[in-house]
VEXDREN-2710 file (C-alpha; in Angstrom, 1 decimal):
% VEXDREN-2710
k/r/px/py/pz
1/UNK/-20.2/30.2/-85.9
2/UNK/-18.5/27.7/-83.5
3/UNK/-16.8/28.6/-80.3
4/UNK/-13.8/25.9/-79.3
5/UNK/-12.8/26.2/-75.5
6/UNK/-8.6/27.0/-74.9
7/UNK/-7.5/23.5/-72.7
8/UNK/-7.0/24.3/-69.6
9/UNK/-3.2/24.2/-69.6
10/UNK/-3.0/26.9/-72.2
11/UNK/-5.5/29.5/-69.7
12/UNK/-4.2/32.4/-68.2
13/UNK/-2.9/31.8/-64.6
14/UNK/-5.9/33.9/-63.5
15/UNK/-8.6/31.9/-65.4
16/UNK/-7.2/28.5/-64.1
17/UNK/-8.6/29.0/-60.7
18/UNK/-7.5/26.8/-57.5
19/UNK/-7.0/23.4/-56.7
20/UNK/-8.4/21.4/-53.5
21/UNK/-5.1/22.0/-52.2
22/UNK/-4.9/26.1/-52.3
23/UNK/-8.5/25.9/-50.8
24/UNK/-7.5/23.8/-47.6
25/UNK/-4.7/25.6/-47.1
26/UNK/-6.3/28.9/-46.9
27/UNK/-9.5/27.7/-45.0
28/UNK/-6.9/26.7/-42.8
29/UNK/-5.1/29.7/-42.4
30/UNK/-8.4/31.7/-42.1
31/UNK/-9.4/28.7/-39.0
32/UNK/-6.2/29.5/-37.1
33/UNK/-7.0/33.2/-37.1
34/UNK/-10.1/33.5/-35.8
35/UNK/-8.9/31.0/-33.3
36/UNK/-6.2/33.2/-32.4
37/UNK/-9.2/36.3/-32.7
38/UNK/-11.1/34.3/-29.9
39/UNK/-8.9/33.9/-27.7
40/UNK/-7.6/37.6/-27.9
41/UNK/-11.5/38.2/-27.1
42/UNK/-12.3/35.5/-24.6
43/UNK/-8.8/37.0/-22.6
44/UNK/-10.0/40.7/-23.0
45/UNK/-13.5/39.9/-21.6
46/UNK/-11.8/37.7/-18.2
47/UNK/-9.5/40.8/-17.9
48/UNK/-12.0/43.3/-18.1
49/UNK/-14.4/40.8/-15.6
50/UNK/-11.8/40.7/-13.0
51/UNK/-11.2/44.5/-13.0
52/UNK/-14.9/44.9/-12.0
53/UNK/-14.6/42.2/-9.6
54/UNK/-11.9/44.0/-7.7
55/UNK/-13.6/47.4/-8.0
56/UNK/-16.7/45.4/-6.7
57/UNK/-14.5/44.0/-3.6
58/UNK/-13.1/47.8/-3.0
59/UNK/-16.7/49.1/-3.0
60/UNK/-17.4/46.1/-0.7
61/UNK/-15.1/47.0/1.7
62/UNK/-16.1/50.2/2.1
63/UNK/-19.6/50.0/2.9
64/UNK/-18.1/47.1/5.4
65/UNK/-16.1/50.1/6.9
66/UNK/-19.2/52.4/7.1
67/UNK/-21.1/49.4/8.6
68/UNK/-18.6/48.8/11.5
69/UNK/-17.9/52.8/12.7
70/UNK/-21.8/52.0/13.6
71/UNK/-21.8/48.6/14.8
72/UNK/-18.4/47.7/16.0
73/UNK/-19.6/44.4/18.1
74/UNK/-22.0/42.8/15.0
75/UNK/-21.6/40.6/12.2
76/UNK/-21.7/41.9/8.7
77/UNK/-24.5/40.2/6.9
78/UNK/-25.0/40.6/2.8
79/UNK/-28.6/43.2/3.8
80/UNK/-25.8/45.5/6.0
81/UNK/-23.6/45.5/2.6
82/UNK/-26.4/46.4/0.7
83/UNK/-27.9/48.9/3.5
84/UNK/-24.6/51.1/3.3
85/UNK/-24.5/51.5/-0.3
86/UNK/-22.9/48.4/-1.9
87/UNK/-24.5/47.6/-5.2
88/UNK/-23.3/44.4/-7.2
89/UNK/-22.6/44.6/-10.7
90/UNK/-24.0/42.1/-12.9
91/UNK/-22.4/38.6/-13.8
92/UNK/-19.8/39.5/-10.3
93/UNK/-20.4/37.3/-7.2
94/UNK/-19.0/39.1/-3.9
95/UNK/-19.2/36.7/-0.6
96/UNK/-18.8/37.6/2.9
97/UNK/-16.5/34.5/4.2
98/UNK/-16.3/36.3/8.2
99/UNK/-18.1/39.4/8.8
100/UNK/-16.6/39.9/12.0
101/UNK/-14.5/43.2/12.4
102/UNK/-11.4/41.2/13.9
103/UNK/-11.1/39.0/11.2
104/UNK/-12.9/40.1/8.2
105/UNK/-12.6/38.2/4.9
106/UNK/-14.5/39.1/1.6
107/UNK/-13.7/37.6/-1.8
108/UNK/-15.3/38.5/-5.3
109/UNK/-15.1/36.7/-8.6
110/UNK/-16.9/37.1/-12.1
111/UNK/-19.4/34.4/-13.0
112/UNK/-16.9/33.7/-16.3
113/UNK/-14.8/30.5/-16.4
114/UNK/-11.1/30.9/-15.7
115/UNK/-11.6/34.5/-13.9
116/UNK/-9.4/34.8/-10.9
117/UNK/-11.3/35.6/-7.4
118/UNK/-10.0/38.2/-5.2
119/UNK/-10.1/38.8/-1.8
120/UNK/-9.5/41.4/1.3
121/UNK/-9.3/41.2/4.6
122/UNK/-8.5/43.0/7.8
123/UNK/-8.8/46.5/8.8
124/UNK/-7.4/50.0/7.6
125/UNK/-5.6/51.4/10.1
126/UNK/-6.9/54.3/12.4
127/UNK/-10.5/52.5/12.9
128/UNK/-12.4/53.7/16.3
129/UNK/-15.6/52.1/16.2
130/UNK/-18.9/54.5/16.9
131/UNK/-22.0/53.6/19.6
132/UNK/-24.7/54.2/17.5
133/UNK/-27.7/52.1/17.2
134/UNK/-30.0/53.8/15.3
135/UNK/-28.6/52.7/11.9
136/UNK/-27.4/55.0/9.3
137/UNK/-29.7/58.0/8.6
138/UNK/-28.3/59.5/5.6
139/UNK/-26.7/56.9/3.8
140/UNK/-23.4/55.2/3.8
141/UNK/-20.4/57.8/4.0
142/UNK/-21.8/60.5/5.0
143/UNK/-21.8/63.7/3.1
144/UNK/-18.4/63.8/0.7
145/UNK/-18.8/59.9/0.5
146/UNK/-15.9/59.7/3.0
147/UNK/-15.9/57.1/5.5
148/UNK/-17.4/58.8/8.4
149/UNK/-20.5/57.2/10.5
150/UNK/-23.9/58.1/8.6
151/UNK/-25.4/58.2/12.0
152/UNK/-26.9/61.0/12.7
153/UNK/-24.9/61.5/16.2
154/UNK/-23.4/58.3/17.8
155/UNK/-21.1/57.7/15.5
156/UNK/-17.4/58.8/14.6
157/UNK/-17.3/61.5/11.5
158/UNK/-13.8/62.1/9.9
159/UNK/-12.0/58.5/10.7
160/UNK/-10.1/57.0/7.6
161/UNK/-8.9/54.2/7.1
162/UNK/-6.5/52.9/4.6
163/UNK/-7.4/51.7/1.3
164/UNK/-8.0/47.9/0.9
165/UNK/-5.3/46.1/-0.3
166/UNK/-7.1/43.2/-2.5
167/UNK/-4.8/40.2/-3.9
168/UNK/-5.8/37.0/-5.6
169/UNK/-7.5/34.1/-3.3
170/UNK/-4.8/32.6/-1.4
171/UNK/-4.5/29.1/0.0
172/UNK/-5.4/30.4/3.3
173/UNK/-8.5/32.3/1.9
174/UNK/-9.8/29.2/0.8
175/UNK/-8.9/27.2/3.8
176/UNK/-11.0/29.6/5.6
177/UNK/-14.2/29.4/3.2
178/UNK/-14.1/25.3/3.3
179/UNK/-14.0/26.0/7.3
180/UNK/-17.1/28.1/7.2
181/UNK/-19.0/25.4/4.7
182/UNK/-17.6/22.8/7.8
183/UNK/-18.9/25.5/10.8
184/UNK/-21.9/25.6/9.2
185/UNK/-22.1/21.5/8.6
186/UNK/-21.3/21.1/12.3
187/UNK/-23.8/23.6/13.2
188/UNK/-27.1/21.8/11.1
189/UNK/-25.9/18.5/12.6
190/UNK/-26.4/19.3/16.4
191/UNK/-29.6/20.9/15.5
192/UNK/-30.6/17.8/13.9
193/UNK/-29.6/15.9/16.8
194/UNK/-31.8/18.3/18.8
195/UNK/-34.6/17.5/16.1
196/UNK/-34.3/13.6/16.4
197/UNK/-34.5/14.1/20.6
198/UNK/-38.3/15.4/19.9
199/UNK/-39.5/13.0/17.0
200/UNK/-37.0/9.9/16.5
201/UNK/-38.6/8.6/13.7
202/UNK/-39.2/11.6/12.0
203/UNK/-37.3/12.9/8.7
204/UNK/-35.9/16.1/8.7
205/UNK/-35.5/18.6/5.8
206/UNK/-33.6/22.0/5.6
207/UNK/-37.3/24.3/6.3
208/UNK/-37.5/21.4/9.7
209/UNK/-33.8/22.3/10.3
210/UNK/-34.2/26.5/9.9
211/UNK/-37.9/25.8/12.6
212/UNK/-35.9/24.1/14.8
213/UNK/-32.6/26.6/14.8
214/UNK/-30.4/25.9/12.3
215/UNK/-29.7/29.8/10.5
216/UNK/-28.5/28.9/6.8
217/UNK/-25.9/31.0/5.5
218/UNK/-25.9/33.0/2.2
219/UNK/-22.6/31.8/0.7
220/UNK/-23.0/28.2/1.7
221/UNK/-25.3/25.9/-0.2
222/UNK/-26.3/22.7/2.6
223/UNK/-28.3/20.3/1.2
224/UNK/-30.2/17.3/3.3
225/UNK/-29.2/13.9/1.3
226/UNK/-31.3/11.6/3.5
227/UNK/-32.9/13.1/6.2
228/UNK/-33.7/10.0/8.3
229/UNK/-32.2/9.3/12.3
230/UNK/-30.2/6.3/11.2
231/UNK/-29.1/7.0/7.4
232/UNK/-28.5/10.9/8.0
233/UNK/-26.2/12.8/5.7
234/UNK/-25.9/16.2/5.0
235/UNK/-23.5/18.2/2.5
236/UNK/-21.9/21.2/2.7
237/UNK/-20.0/23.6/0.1
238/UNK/-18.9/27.1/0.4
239/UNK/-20.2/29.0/-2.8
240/UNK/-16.9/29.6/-4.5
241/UNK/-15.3/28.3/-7.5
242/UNK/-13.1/25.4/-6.8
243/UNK/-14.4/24.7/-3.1
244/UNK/-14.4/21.7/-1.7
245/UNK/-17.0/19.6/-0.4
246/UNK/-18.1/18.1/2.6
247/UNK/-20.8/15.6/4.0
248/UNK/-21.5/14.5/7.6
249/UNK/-23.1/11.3/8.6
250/UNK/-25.3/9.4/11.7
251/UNK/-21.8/9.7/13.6
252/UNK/-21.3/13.2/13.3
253/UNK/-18.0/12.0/11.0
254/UNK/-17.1/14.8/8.5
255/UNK/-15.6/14.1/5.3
256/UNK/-14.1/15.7/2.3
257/UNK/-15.7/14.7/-0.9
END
């Protein structure tokens, strides 16, 4: 018995199946959507980041608080942070650009591309700032995890403050983190200088630079280009997304770029 096949113009619409064209236009269709599907995702992800980053910042500042009812008259260093409580959450970089109580400045941003940084400065109003130099004895807050000197009797329990109020970077945040990668610049070229006095044919390097002085900085990366007398030049970048660089030469000249 001999089977003849139907030509394909007399086939059911069903059994006819699709042409090149009904196959590109749905892979195309199906391309745009999970295009549109990863960047729904990629914006949900920098959203949620950023929300950490600022809940990093407001822990940040806190423990800054805690820190200062203590030790009014010293810097805050990235250890004090750390000392009274603050804990950094992973994939969130939090930088102290001026630990000074006058004229604090932290920012925070998450490690993903496009996040926004944040930052906070200044005080909370009704600070009085405590004698004690024995360090915190029962952790940052005190009991209730109010901001109240840890110190077991120097300090100043009860004070409040008000809450941070943390906005996105401004211009004059920045400004202020490219003048600390400067400050810092200006700071290993005189003890360079101070170096070459001693050995004038020597060649420095950043562990000659820290012997001789020089204290390097957490949140600024300095790197020694050429570390001879008559070709010197150092660089200097504040570790922040979109900072700006800056080099020093023989002269002491400093320059963008």
């Amino acid at each position: 018995m001999k089977f003849r096949s139907k030509p394909i113009a007399n086939l059911p619409a069903w059994q006819k199946g699709f042409t090149l064209l009904e196959v590109l236009l749905v892979l195309a269709i199906l391309g745009g959507l999970l295009t549109i599907a990863s960047l729904i995702y990629s914006g949900y992800r920098i959203k949620m980041s950023e929300t950490v980053a600022q809940e990093d910042l407001r822990q940040a500042y806190t423990s800054a608080m805690t820190f200062f009812i203590d030790f009014p008259q010293k810097t805050l260093t990235r250890a004090d942070l750390e000392k009274y409580g603050f804990q950094a959450s992973p994939r969130i970089e939090t930088r102290i650009v001026d630990g000074r109580l006058a004229s604090l400045l932290l920012v925070s941003y998450s490690t993903l591309p496009d996040s926004k940084i944040f930052m906070v400065q200044g005080l909370g109003t009704g600070f009085t700032g405590g004698k004690d130099s024995a360090g915190p004895a029962s952790g940052p807050g005190g009991p209730g995890g109010g901001l109240s000197s840890p110190g077991p009797s120097g300090g100043n329990p009860g004070i409040s403050f008000a809450g941070p109020m943390i906005q996105p970077i401004n211009e004059a945040g920045r400004s202020r983190c490219n003048d600390k990668a400067k400050s810092e610049l200006q700071e290993a070229f005189a003890v360079a200088q101070k170096y070459f006095g001693k050995e004038p044919g020597g060649s420095i390097t950043k562990d000659i630079l820290m012997e001789y002085g020089y204290q390097p900085s957490e949140e600024v990366n300095l790197l020694v280009i050429n570390g001879t007398r008559p070709s010197l030049e150092l660089s200097a970048t504040f570790s922040l997304p979109g900072a700006l660089n800056f080099t020093v030469d023989s002269s002491g000249s400093i320059r963008q770029g």
